[in-house]
C-alpha positions as CSV (number, residue, x, y, z in Angstrom):
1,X,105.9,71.9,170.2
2,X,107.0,70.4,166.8
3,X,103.2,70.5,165.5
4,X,103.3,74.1,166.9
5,X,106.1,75.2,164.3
6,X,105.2,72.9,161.6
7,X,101.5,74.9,161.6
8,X,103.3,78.5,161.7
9,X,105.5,77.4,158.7
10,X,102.4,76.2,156.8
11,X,100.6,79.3,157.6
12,X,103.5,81.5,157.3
13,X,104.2,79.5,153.6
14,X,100.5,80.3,152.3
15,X,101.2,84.6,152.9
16,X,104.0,84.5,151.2
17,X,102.4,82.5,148.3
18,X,99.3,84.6,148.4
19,X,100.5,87.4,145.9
20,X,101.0,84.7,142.8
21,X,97.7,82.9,143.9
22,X,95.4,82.2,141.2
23,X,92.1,83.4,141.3
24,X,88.7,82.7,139.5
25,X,87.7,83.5,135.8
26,X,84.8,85.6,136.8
27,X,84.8,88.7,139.5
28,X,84.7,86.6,143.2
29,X,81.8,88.4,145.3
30,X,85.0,89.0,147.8
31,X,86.7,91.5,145.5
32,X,86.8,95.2,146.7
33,X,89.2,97.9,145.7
34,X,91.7,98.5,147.7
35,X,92.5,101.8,149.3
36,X,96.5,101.4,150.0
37,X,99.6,99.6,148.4
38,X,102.7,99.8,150.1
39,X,106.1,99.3,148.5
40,X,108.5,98.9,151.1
41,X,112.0,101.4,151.3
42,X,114.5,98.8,150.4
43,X,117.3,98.1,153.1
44,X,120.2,99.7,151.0
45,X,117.7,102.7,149.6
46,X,120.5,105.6,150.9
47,X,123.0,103.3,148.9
48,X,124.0,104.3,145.1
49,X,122.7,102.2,142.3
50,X,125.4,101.1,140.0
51,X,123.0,100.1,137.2
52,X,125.7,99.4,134.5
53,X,127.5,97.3,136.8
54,X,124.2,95.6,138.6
55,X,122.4,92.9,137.5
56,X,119.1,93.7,139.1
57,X,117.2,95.9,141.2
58,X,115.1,94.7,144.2
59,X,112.1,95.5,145.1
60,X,109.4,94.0,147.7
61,X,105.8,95.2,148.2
62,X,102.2,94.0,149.9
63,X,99.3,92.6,147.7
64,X,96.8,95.3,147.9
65,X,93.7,94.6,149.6
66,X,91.6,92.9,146.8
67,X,89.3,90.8,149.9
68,X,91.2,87.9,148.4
69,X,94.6,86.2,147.3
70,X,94.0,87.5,143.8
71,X,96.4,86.9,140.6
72,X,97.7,90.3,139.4
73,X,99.9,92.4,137.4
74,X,102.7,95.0,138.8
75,X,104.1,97.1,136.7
76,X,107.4,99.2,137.7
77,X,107.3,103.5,137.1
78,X,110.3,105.6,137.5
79,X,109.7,109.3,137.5
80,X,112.3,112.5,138.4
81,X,109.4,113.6,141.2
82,X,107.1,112.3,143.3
83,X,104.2,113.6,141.7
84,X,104.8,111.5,138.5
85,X,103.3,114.0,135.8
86,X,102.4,113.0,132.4
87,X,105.3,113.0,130.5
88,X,108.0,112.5,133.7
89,X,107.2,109.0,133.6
90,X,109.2,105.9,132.3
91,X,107.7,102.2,132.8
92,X,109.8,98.6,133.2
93,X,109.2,97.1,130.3
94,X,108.3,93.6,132.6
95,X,105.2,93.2,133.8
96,X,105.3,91.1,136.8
97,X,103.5,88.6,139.0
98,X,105.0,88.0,142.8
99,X,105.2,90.8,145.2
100,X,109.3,89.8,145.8
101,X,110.8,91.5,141.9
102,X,113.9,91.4,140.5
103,X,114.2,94.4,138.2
104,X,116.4,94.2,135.5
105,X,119.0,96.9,135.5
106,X,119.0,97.6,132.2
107,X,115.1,98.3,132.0
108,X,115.3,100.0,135.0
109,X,118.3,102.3,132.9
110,X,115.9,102.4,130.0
111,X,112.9,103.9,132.5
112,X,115.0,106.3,134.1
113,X,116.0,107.7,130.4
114,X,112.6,107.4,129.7
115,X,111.2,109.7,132.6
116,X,114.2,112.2,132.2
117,X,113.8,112.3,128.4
118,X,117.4,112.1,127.9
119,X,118.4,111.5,123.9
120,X,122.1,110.4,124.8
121,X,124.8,109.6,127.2
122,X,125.9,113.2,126.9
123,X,122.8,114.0,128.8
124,X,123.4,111.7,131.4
125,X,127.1,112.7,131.7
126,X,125.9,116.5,132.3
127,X,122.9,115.4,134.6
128,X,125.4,113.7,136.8
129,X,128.1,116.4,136.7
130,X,125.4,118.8,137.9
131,X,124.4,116.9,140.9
132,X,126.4,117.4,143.8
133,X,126.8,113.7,144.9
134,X,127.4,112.3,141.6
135,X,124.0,110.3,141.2
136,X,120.6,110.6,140.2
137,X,117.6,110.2,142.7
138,X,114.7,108.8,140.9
139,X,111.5,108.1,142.8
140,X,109.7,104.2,142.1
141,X,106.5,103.2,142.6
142,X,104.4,100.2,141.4
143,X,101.1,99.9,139.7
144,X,99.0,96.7,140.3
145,X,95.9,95.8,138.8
146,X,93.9,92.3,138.8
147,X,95.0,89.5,135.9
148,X,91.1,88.8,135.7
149,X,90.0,91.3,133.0
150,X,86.7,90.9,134.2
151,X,87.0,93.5,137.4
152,X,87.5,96.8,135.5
153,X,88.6,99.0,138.2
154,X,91.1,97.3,140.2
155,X,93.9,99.3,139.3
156,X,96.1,101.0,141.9
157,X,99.5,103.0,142.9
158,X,101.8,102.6,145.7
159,X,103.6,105.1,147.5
160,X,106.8,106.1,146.0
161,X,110.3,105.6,147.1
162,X,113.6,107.3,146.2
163,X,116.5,105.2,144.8
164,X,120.0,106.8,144.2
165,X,121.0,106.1,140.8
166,X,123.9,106.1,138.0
167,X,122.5,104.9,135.3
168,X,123.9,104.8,131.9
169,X,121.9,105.5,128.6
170,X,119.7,102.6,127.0
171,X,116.6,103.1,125.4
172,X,115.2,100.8,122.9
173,X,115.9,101.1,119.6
174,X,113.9,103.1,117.2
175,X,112.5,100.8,114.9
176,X,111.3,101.2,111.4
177,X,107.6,101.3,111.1
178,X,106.0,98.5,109.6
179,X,102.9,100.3,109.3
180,X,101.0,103.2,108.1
181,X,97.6,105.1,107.9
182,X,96.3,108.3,106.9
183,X,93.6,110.2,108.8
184,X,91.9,113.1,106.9
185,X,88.4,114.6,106.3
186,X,87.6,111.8,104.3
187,X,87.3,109.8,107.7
188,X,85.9,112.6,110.0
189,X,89.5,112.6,111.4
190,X,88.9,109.6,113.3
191,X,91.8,108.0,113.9
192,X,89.7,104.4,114.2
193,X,88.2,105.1,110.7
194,X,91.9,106.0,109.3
195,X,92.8,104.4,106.2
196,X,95.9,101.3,106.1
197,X,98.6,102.1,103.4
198,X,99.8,99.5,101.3
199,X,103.4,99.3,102.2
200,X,105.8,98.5,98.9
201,X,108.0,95.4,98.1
202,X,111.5,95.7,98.4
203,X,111.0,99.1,99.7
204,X,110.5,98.7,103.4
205,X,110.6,102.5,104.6
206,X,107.4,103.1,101.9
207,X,103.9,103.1,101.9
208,X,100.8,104.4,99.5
209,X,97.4,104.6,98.8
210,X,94.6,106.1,96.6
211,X,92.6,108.6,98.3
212,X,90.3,111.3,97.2
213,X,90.9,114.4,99.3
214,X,89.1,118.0,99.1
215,X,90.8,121.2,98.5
216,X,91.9,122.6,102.0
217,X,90.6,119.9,104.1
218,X,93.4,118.3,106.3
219,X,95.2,115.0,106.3
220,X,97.8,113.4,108.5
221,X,99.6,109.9,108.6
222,X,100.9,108.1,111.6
223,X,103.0,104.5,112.0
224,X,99.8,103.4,114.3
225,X,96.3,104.3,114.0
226,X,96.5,106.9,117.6
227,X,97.1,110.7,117.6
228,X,100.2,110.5,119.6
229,X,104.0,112.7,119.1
230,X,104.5,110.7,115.7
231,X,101.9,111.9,113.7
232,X,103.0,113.3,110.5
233,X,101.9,116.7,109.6
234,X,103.2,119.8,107.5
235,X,106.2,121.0,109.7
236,X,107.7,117.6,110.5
237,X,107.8,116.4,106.7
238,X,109.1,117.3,103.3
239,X,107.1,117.0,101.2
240,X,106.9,117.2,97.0
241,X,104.3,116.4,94.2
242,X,104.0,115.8,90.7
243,X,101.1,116.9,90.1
244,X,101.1,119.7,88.2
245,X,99.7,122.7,89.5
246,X,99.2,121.2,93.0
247,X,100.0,123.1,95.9
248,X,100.7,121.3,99.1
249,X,100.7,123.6,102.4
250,X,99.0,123.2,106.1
251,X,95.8,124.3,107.2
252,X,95.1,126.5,110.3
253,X,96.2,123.4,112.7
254,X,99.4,122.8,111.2
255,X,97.6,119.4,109.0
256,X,98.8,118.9,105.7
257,X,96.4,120.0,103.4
258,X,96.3,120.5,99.2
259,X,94.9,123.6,96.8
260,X,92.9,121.6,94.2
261,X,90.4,118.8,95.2
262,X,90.9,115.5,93.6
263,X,92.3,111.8,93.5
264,X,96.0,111.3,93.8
265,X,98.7,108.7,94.8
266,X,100.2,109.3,98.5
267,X,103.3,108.2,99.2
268,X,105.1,108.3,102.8
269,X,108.2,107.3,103.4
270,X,109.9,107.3,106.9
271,X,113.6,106.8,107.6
272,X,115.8,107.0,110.8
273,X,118.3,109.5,112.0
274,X,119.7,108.8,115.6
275,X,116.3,108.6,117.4
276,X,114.2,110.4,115.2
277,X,112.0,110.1,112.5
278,X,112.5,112.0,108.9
279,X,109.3,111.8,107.2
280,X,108.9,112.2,103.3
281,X,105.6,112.7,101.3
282,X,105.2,112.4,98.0
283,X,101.7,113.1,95.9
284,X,101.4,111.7,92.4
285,X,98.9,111.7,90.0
286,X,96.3,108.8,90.3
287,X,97.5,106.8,87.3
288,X,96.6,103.3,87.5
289,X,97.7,101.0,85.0
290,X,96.3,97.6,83.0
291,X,99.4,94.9,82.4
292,X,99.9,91.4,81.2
293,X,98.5,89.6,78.3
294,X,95.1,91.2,78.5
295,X,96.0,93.9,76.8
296,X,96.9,91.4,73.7
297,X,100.3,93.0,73.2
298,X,101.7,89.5,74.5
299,X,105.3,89.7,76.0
300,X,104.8,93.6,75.3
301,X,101.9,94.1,77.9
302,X,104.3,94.2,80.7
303,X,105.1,98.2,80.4
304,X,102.9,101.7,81.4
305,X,100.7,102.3,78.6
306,X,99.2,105.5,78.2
307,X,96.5,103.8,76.5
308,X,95.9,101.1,79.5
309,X,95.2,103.6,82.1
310,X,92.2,103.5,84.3
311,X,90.1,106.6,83.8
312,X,89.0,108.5,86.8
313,X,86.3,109.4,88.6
314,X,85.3,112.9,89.2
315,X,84.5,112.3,92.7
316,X,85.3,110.4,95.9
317,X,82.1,107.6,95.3
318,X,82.9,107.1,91.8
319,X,85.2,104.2,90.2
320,X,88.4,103.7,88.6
321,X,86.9,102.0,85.1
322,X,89.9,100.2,82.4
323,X,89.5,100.3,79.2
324,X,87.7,96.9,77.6
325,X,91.0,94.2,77.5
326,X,91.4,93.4,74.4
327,X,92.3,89.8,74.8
328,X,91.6,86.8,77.1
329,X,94.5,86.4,79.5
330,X,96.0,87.1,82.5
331,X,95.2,90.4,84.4
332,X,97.7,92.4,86.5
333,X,97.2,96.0,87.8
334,X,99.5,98.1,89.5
335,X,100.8,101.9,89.9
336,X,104.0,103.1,88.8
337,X,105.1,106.5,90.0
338,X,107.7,108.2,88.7
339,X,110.6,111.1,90.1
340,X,111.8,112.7,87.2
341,X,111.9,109.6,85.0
342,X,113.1,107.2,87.3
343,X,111.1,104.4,89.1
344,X,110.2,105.7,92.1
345,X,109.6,102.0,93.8
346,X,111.7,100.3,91.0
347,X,109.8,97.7,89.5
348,X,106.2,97.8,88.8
349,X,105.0,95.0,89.9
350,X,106.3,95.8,93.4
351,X,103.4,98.1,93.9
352,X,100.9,95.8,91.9
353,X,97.5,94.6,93.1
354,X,94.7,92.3,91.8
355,X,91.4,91.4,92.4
356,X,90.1,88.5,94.6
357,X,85.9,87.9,95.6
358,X,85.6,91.5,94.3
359,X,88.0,92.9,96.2
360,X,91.0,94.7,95.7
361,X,94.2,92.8,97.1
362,X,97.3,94.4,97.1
363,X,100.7,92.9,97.2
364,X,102.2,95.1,99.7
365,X,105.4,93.6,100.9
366,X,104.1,89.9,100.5
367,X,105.0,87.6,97.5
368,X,103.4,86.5,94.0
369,X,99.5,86.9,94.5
370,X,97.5,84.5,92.7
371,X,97.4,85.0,88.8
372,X,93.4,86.1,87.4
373,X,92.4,85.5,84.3
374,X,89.9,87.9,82.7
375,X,88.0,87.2,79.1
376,X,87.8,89.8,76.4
377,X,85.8,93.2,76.2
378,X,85.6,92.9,79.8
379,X,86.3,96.1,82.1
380,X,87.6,96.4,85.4
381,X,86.0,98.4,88.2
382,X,87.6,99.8,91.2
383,X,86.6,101.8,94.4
384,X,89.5,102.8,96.1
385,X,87.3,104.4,98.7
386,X,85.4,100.9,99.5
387,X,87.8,98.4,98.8
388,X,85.2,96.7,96.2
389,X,85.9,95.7,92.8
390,X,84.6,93.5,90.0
391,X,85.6,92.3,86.3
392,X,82.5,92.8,84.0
């Protein structure tokens, strides 16, 4: 009788164990997709969730049908209905591995905002005095998928269940972007073909490039490289130039767009207010200048010279070409835009660049680059549109 129990508890040990199993590094010939995933009601689901005073939020489910003990990933969806439409849907921030989960409440919180798109606790507040019971229901489901990136179709939902809920507002915080690109003709407007923006020292809310853009044809930015609700076009930007007789305005699709074809400086700079982003863009002329002791002025060469400017090209193949340096010494580059006289990134040499194995490095927000030395009569090249660049 004792071997009797001892086998149901071994047996009984490996089911429970089965949903954090490991599984092989290759597709098993076992594996099917499955057809159903249950998530069980928990036992106090008709209870009230109290997520600012709870801890955690249980939830217990059975490994969909894989034909094996496979490894997997469960992630946790909130949604205000059952029929979890694009754009109703909030997701745990945890990814987890056992079918036995311990949400934490204050994910869960951040999900449910998330799903209701609530921008405050105002909102909640009024959601909760509308409802006649004083909580929120919220339907769950999980979505589980195999570890083993090898099987590309594993992925499936549960049902859903309805939790009552009071939650309480938490969302992450809106961070500042530490990137930037800018999608535009010049790249078919493909976002995977968008150009990186260099962002500025010391200046952590800008970024800027060089860009050759045609008259009318659209351009956009974005913090990440995707067509999503951040992208930056004409309505949700100021925007300003320097240029003289530049026009900027948006094209038929609301892009931002310029009058006069042409090279020019872009400049975007994004700061926060509350939850939102206020975008900025600023368009200067393309003036790129020569510093340090090539220019032979000495401890002089270290200002914008009208004389040390790159000349530019007439088109968007054509090079950026210096004047010949009149002396052998150290080469630094850099642009230097300017707001009504002032420094519009302070220092030069925060926005300064060099050249490395015939490329153009820029600074951006790292430190000193390493120093090149150039000889005499030479010239600099630069493609902006390329990357490439050469001393000669």
């Amino acid at each position: 009788m004792k071997l009797k129990y001892l086998l149901m508890a071994v047996a009984g040990l490996g089911l429970f164990s089965s949903c954090e199993s490991d599984e092989p590094s290759v597709a098993v010939a076992e594996y099917h997709k499955p057809t159903t995933f249950v998530l069980n009601t928990p036992q106090f689901a008709n209870g009230v969730y109290d997520l600012i005073n709870a801890e955690t939020v249980n939830l217990t489910f059975s490994q969909p049908d894989y034909g094996y003990a496979a490894a997997c990933d469960y992630t946790v969806e909130v949604s205000s209905s059952d029929q979890f439409a694009e754009g109703t849907v909030g997701t745990v921030a945890t990814v987890f591995h056992t079918c036995d989960i311990q949400v934490d409440a204050n994910e869960f919180a951040m999900a449910i905002c998330t799903a209701k798109g609530w921008m405050g606790q105002e909102d909640i507040d009024a959601a909760l005095d509308a409802a006649a019971d004083g909580v929120i229901p919220v339907y769950v489901r999980i979505k589980s998928k195999l570890t083993n990136a090898v099987v590309t179709d594993s992925e499936i939902v549960s049902n859903s269940i309805i939790l009552n809920a009071v939650p309480y507002f938490a969302l992450p915080p809106v961070e500042q972007p530490t990137e930037m690109y800018m999608n535009g003709g010049f790249c078919d407007m493909d976002w995977a073909n968008a150009g990186k923006m260099v962002p500025v020292y010391d200046n952590p809310d800008k970024f800027w490039c060089i860009r050759y853009v045609e008259a009318g044809a659209a351009f956009q930015f974005n913090s990440t490289a995707a067509d999503n609700a951040n992208v930056v076009k004409f309505d949700n930007c100021t925007s300003a130039t320097t240029v003289e007789g530049l026009t900027i305005a948006a094209d038929a699709d609301g892009n931002l767009s310029v009058d006069k074809s042409g090279w020019y400086i872009f400049v975007v700079s994004v700061t926060i207010d509350g939850r939102d982003y206020v975008n900025n863009l600023m368009i200067f002329p393309p003036d790129v200048y020569i510093y340090g002791t090539c220019t032979g002025l000495g401890d002089n060469g270290w200002t914008d010279m009208p004389e040390w400017k790159f000349t530019v090209p007439a088109d968007g193949d054509g090079e950026f070409v210096s004047p010949a340096l009149a002396a052998a010494g150290e080469l630094r580059i850099c642009i230097h835009p300017l707001v009504d006289g002032e420094q519009y990134f302070g220092d030069w040499w925060k926005s300064e660049f060099i050249i490395i194995d015939n490329k153009i490095e820029y600074r951006g927000a790292g430190g000193d680059q390493t120093r090149v030395n150039v000889g005499a009569g030479q010239k600099v090249y630069l493609n902006f549109t390329t990357g490439a660049a050469r001393v000669e």
